[in-house]
N, C-alpha and C positions, 0 to 999 in steps of 0.2 A: 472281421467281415462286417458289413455294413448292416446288417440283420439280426446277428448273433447276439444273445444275448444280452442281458445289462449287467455285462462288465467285465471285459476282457483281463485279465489283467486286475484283480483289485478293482479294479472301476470298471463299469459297466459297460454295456452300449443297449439299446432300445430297439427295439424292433417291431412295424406297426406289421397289420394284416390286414392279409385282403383276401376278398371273399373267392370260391373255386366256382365250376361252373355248376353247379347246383347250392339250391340255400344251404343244406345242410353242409357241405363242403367248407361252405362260405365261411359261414359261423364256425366251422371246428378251427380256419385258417386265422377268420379275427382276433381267435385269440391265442396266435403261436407267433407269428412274425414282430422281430424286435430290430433295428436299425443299430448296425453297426458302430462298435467302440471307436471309430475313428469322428463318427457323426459327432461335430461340438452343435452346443445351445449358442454359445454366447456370439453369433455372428450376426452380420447386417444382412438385412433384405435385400437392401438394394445391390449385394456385392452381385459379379456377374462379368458376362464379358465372354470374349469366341472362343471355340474351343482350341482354337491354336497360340493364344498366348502362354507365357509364361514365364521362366527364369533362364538368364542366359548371362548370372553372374560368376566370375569364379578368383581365386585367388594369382594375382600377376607371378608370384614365382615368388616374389622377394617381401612376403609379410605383409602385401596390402590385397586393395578389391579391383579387381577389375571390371566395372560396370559400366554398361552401355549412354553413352551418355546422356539418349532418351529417357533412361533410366535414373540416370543421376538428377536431369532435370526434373521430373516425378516430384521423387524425394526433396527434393527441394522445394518442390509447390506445396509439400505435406509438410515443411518443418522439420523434417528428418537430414539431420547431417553427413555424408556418406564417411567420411572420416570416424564416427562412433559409432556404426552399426555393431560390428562383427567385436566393438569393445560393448556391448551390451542395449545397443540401442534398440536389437532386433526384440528385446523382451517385453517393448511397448507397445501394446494390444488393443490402447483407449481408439473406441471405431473415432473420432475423427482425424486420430493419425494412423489406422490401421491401411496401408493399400488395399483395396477390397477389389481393384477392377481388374479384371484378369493379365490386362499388359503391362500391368506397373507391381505386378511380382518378381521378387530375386529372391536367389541364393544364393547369394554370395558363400564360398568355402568359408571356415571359419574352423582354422585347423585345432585337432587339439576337444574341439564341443564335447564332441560323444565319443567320451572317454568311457572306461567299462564301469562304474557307477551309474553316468546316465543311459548306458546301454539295456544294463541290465534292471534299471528300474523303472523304465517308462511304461506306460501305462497307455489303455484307454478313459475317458472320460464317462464320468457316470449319464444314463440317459433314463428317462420315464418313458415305459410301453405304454403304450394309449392304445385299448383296445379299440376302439372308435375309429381311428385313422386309415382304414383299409375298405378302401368300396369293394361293392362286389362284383368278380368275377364276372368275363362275358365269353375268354378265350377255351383254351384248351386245359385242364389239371386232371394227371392223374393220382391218384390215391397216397393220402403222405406215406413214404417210405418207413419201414420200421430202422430203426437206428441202429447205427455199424459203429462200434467201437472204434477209435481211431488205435492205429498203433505206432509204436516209438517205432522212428527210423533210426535204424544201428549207426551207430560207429562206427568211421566216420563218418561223417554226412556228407563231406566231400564223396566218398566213392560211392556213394547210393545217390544220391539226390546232388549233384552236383553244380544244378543251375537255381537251387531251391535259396532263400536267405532271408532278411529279417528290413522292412521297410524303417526309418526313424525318421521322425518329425517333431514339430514343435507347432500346438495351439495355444490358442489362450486360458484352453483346461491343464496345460503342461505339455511335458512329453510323451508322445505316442508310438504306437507299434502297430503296422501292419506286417501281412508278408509278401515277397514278390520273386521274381523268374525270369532269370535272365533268358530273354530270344534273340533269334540270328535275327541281323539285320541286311536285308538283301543288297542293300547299296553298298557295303561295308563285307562280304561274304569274309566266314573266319574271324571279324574283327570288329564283332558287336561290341557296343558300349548301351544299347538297349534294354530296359526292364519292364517285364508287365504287371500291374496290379490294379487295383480297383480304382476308381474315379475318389471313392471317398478317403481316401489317403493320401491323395496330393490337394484337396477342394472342398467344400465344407458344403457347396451347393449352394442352394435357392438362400438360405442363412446365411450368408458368410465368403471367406474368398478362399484365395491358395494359402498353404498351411509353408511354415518356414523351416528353412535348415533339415531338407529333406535328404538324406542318405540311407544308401542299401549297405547291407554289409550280408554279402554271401557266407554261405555256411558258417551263419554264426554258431559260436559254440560247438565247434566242430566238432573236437572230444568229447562230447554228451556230458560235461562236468556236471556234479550236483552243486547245486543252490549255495553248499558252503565252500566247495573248491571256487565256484565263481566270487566270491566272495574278495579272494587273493588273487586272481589269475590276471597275467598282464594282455589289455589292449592286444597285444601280440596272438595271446591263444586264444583270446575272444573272440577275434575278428582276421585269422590268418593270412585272409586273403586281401586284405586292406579296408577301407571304408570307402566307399565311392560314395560322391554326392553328384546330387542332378545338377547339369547347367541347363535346361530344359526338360517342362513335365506337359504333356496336354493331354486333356480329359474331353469327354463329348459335351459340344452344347446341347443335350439331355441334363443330362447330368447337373453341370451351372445352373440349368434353369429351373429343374426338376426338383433337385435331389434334397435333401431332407435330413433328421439327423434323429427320428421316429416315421415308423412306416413305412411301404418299399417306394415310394417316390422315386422313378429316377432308376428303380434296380435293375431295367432290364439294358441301362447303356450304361453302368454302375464299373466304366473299367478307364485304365488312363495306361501312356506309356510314359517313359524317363528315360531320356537319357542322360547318362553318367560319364563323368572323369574323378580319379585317385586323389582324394584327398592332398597326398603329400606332392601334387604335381606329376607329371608327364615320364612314364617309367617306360615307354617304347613299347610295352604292352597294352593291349585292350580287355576289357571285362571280361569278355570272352576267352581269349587266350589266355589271360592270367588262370582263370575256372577251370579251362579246359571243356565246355562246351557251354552249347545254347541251342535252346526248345525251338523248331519251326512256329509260326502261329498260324492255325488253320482256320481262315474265315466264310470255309464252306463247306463246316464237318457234318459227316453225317445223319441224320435225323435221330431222334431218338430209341426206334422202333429197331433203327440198326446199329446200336452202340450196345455192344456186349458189357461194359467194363468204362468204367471213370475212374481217374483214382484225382484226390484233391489232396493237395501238400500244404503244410504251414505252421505255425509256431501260436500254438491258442495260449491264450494269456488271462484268459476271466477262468475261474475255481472252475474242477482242483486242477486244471493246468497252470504254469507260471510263468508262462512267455520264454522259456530259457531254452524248449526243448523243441527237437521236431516231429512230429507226426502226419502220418498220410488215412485219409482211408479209403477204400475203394467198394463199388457199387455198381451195380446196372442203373445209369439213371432214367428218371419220369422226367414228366412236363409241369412247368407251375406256372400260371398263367395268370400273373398280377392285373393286368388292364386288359379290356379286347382292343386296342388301337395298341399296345405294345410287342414288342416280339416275345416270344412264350421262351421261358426263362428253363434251365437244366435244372434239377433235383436229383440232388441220394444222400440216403441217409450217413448221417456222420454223427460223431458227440465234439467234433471239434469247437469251441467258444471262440471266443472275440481275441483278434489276435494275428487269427487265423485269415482276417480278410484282405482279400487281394492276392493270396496265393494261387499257385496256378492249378490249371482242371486240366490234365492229358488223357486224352485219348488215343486212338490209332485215327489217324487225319483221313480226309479222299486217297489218299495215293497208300494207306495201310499201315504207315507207319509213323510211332509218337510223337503227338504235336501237343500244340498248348491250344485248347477248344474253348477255355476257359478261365474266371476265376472268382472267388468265393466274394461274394455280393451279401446274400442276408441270411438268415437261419430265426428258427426260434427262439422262446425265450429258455425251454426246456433244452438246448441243446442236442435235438436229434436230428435234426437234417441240415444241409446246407440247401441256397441256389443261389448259381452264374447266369450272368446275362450269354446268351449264344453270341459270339462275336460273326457279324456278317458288314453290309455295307459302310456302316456309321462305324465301326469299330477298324474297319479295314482303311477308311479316310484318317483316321487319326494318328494311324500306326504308321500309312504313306507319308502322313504330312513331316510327323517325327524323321524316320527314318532318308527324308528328302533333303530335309534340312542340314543333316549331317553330311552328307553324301559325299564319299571319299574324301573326308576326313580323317 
């Protein structure tokens, strides 16, 4: 999460605060909120750009890229060869050949990357909480939640959580790890290739640009292996159900312009979608159908006041979790209310750490039955609560423009 602690995973993340709607609120919130293991330091100011760019590279079939030629022209204006990307070219980071502007990111597939080594040992990036970075409060906050124990989701993770999986990425701090949820895609009905996660897992924000060689891999670690069986375990039982990479990812311009990698900047549009295709090429199945399901997303769930019950899913990766395992926890959630000009964000208490951000928030939708309301944005640095941006109009444009794009494909 973009909030959670400093360091998901062995490496941190940071998370700033901000004040509740009384001083004293304020000040207890200054100094809990820490910006998500996904937030890196080392990006440009000026990177940026609309929220509907993104990647729309993928592998031709036969060992090469297939890239847009707008795209290929790009690279070529930056000195980047498109011939040596996917042989290592993507690992140069110096900001004056980094793409930083949102249209001139790819993803090219790059079969073979994240192998289970680098599955199993990415990481979030270390971050410093700055209790300083968090104004105060003008909206609506209720009361921090006392903290809910996360627990292990059984074995498999396929038959409980089966739209739940493990986000991977590549910054200039290395490799990273959110989590995400696969949802139906209405153009596409039964045959999504659609995933939800946080904005700070595909985009680095106001710092920085889109992050590279993004892949989901659904119920990872299926078998709930320990740390030493993953150790030997092939690609195969790590990642059952394949590795999907995005050919496209868009995140809210909030977010771009906003977002931060200390403090909640940016947290309450802090979500992005992706869409994905199978690594090894075109298998006549979809994300969805290979899973066997996918989450509705509801962008007009019920208020708080009428939400019995949240439950947030994900894979925490900052101490003493290790990124390898799943956990959910579940909550009646509050309001937390970072800006008065922003929309008033979900809270419940959780111990889930960094790792854990961009998985999804279900609840029972308008029509009663489970949707995706949300997904984990920031948390303290203590580990006891999470909050999700409420997904309503700006979340519901992003996820149309996604899902429009593909449309009956």
């Amino acid at each position: 999460m973009r909030s959670i602690r400093p360091s998901f995973s062995t490496r941190g993340t940071r998370r700033g605060r901000r004040g509740t709607s009384s001083a004293a609120a304020a000040v207890a919130l200054v100094s809990a909120l820490a910006l998500t293991a996904t937030a890196c330091e080392d990006g440009d100011p000026e990177a940026g750009g609309d929220a509907s760019a993104s990647a729309s590279a993928v592998d031709d079939g036969n060992g090469g890229i297939r890239i847009p030629d707008h795209i290929k022209d790009k690279l070529k204006e930056h000195g980047i060869d498109v011939d040596d990307w996917k042989n290592g070219a993507w690992k140069d980071w110096n900001r004056d050949d980094w793409l930083r502007e949102a249209q001139d990111f790819v993803n090219p597939i790059i079969e073979g990357l994240w192998d289970p080594d680098r599955m199993r040992d990415a990481e979030e990036p270390d971050q410093e909480v700055d209790e300083n970075d968090i104004s105060g409060d003008q909206g609506v906050t209720d009361p921090e939640p006392a903290p809910v124990e996360a627990a292990a989701v059984p074995a498999k993770y396929h038959d409980n959580a089966a739209t739940a999986g493990k986000l991977l990425f590549d910054s200039p701090m290395g490799s990273m790890v959110c989590s995400a949820t696969v949802v139906k895609d209405p153009a596409n009905p039964g045959k999504s290739n659609m995933v939800w996660t946080a904005g700070h897992c595909v985009h680095a924000g106001k710092s920085g640009g889109w992050y590279r060689n993004i892949a989901f891999v659904p119920s990872y670690n299926d078998a709930d292996m320990s740390a030493e069986e993953l150790q030997k375990a092939t690609k195969e039982e790590i990642a059952p159900y394949g590795v999907w990479w995005g050919d496209w990812a868009q995140t809210s311009d909030q977010w771009i312009e906003q977002g931060g990698a200390t403090g909640g900047d940016g947290a309450s549009y802090d979500f992005a979608v992706i869409h994905v295709t199978p690594e090894k090429g075109s298998t006549g199945k979809s994300l969805e159908e290979t899973v066997g399901a996918a989450l509705p997303v509801d962008f007009d769930a019920p208020a708080v006041p009428e939400i019995e019950s949240m439950k947030a899913i994900g894979y925490p990766a900052a101490p003493p979790y290790d990124g390898q395992k799943l956990y959910e926890c579940r909550d009646k959630p509050g309001r937390l209310s970072i800006n008065a000009s922003d929309p008033t964000m979900y809270r419940i208490g959780c111990t889930m750490t960094g790792g854990s951000s961009g998985g999804g928030w279900v609840a029972a939708g308008s029509d009663g039955k489970p949707a995706l309301v949300s997904n984990t944005s920031i948390g303290p640095v203590t580990a006891g609560w999470l909050a999700g941006p409420r997904l309503g109009e700006e979340a519901k444009g992003v996820f149309d423009a996604v899902s429009g794009k593909f449309a009956d494909q």
